[in-house]
C-alpha positions as CSV (number, residue, x, y, z in Angstrom):
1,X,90.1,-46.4,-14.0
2,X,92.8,-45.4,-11.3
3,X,91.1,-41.3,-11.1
4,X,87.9,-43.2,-10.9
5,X,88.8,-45.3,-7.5
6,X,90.9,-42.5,-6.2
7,X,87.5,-39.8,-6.7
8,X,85.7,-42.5,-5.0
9,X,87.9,-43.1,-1.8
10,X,88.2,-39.1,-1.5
11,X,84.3,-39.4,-1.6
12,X,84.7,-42.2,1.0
13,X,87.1,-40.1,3.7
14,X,84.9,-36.9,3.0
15,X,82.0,-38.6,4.2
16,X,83.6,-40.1,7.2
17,X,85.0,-36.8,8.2
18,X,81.5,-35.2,8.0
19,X,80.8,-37.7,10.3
20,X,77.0,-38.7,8.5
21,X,75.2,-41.3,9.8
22,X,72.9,-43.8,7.9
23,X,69.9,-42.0,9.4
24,X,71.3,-38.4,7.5
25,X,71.9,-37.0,11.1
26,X,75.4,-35.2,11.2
27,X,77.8,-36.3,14.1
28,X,79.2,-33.5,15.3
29,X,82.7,-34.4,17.6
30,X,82.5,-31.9,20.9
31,X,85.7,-31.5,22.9
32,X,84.5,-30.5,26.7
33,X,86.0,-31.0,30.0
34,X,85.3,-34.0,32.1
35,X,85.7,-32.3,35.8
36,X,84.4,-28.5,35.7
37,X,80.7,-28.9,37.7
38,X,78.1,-27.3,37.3
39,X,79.1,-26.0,33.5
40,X,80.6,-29.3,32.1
41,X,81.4,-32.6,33.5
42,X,81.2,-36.5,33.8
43,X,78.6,-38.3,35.7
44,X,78.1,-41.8,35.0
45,X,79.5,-41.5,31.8
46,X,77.8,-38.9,30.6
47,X,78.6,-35.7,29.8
48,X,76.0,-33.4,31.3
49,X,76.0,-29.5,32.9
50,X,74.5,-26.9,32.0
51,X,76.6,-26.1,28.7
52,X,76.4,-29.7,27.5
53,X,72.5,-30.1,28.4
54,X,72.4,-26.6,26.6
55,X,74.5,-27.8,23.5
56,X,72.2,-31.6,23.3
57,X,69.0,-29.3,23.2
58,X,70.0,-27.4,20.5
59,X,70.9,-30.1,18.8
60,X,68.1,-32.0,19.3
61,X,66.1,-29.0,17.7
62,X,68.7,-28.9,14.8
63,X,68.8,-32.9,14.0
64,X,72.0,-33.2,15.1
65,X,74.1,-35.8,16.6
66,X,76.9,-35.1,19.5
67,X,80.1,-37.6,20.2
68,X,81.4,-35.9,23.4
69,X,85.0,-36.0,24.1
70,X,87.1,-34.9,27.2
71,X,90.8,-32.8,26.7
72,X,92.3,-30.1,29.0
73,X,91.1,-26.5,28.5
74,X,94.7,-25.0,27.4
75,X,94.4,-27.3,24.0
76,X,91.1,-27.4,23.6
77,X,90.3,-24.3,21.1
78,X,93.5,-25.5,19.4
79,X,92.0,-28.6,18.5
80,X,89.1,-27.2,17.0
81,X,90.9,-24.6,15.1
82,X,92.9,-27.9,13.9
83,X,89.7,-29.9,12.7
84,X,90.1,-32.7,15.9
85,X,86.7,-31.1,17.2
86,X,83.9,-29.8,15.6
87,X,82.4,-27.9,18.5
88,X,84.3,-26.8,21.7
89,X,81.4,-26.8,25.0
90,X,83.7,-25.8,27.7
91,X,82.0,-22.2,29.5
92,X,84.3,-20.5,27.0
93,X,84.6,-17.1,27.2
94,X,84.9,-15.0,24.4
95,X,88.1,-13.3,24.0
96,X,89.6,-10.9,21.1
97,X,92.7,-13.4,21.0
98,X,90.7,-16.0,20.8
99,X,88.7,-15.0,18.1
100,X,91.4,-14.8,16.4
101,X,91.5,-18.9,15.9
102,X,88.2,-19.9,16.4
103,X,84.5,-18.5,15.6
104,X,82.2,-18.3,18.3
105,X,78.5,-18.9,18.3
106,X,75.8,-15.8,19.7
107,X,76.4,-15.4,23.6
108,X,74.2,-18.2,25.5
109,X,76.0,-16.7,29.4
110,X,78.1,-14.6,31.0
111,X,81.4,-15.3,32.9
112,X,81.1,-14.8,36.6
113,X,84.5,-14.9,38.3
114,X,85.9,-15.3,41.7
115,X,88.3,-15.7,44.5
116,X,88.9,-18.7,46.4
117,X,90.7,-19.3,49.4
118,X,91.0,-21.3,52.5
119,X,88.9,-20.3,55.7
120,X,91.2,-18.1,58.4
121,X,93.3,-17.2,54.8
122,X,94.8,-13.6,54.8
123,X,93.1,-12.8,51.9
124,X,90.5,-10.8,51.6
125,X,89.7,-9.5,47.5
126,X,92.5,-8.7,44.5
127,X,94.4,-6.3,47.1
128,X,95.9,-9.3,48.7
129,X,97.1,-11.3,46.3
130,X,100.2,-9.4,45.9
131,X,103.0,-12.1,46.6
132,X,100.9,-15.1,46.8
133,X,101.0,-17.9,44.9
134,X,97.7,-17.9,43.1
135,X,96.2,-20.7,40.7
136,X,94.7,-20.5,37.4
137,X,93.5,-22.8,34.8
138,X,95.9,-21.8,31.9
139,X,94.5,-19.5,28.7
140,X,91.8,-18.7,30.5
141,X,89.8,-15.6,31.6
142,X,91.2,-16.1,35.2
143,X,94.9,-16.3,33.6
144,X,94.4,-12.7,32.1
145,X,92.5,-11.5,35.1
146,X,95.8,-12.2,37.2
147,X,98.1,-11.1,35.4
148,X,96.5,-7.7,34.3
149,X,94.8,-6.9,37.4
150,X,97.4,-8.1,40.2
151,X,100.7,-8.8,38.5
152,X,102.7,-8.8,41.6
153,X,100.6,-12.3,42.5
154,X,102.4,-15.3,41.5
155,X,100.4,-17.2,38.5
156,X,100.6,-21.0,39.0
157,X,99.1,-22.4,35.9
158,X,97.1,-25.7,35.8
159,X,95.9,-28.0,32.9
160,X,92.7,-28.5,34.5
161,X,90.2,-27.8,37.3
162,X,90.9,-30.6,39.3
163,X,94.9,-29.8,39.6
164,X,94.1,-26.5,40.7
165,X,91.8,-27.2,43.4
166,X,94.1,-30.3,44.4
167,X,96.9,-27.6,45.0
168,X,94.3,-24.9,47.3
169,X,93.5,-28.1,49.3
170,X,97.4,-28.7,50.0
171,X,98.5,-25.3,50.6
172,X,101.0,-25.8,47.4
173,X,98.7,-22.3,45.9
174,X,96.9,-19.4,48.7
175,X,94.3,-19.1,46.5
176,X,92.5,-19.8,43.5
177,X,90.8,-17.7,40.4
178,X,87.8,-19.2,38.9
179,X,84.0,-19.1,37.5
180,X,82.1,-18.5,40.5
181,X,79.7,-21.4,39.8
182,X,83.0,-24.0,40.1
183,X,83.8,-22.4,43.2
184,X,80.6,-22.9,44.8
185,X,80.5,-26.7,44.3
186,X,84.0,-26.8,45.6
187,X,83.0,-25.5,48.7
188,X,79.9,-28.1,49.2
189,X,81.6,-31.4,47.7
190,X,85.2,-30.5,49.7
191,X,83.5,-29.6,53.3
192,X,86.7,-30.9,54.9
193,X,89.0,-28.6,53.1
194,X,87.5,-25.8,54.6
195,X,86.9,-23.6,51.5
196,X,85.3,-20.2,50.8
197,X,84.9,-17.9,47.8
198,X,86.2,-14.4,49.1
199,X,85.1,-12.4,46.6
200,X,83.0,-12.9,43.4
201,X,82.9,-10.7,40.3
202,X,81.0,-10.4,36.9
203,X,82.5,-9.8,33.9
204,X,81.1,-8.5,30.8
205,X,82.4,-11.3,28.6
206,X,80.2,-13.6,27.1
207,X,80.6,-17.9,26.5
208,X,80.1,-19.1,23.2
209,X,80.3,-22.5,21.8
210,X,83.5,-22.8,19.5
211,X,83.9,-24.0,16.0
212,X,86.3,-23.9,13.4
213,X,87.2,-20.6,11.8
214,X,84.8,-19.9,8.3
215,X,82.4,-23.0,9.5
216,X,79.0,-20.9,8.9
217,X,76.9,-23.8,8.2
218,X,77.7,-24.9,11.7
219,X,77.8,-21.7,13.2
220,X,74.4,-20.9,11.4
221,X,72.6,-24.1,13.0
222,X,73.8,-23.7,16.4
223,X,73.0,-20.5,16.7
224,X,69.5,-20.9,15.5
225,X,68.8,-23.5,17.8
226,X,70.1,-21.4,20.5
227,X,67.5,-18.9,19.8
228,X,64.6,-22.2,19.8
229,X,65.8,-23.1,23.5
230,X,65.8,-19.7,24.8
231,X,62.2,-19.1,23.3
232,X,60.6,-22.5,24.2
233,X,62.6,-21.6,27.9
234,X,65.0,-24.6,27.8
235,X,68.0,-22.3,28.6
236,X,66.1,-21.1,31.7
237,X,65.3,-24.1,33.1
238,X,69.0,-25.8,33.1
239,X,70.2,-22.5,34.1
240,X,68.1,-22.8,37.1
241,X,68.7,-26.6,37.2
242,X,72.9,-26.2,37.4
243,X,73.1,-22.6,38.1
244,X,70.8,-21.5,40.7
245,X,72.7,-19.4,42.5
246,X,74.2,-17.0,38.9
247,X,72.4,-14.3,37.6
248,X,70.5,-14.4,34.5
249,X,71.2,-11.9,32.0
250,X,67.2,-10.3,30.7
251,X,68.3,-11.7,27.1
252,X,68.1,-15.4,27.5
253,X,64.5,-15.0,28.9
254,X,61.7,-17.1,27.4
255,X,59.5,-14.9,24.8
């Protein structure tokens, strides 16, 4: 009697993990970023740009449900690789390291970097960062950048996207390494601060939606429906929607 209750409460907790609804739909728990426009952020309570509106249409194609949550990037792939989040949605680039922790899904973008600085600021591209105190949201593509390609600059690391442009806008940091998208959109919604981006630069490195290392069902579904919005040209039209301004790479065309 007492293995039959305990098979039945293991049952229970599986089943609430899974997160299954009464309708069959799987809930799937996404840990984003609440402050990071055009890619991911809060407005009105919802949690839109283009890599959520990219990750709800291909769940909407797959049957599947989303519960969005908001963390800082430097934990976030930690707490997939953890079980805390099914999905990470955060303009995630694809690293070596970090596939060390975490699986990725098929490309869906490209990162896009850049340098930010204050109008009348001394500098000019990577050259003249040397000695300046330089901000970066910590793990990520813009950390290594730095530190690889200008390690005399002083790295000041930051939790989130907000910290680090509250810091440009104080002269605490000169400048500011970033996707190119974010900078943009601090330079229209901050007119005051007198922002600019001083140089931009593509990288080769592809985003991917996280999930938890050896979760190929998952994997399998969301990169399925990735290939259903860029054929019914879904991914083209939020690209143009939240990233006007980024190039498009030739494979996410409509077919």
């Amino acid at each position: 009697m007492k293995k039959a209750i305990l098979a039945t409460l293991a049952t229970a907790l599986l089943l609430t993990a899974c997160g299954s609804g009464e309708d069959g739909q799987d809930t799937l728990r996404v840990g984003t970023l609440s402050d990071a426009p055009p890619n991911i952020y809060l407005e009105n309570g919802n949690y839109t740009g283009f890599d959520n509106e990219l990750l709800k249409a291909i769940a909407t194609k797959q049957n599947l449900k989303l519960e969005f949550s908001a963390t800082e990037f430097s934990s976030l792939l930690g707490q997939v690789a953890n079980g805390q989040f099914d999905l990470a949605s955060s303009a995630i680039a694809q690293t070596e390291e970090r596939k060390k922790n975490v699986d990725f899904s098929a490309p869906y973008n490209y990162e896009v970097m850049s340098i930010q600085a204050k109008e009348g600021s001394p500098i000019t591209d990577e050259n003249s960062l040397a000695g300046k105190r330089v901000a970066v949201i910590q793990a990520t593509v813009g950390d290594k950048w730095l530190t690889s390609t200008v390690p005399a600059a002083q790295a000041v690391r930051f939790p989130d996207y907000a910290a680090a442009l509250t810091a440009l806008k104080t002269d605490s940091v000169d400048a500011y390494i970033l996707d190119l998208t974010i900078a943009e959109q601090n330079v229209t919604q901050n007119p005051d601060a007198k922002l600019k981006v001083v140089k931009p630069f593509t990288t080769d490195v592809p985003h991917g939606f996280a999930v938890r290392k050896g979760d190929t069902e998952l994997l399998g579904k969301v990169n399925e429906g990735l290939k259903q919005v860029i054929a019914d040209g879904t991914w083209a039209r939020l690209h143009q929607q939240f990233l006007p301004t980024a190039p498009a790479a030739p494979e996410f065309k409509a077919s």
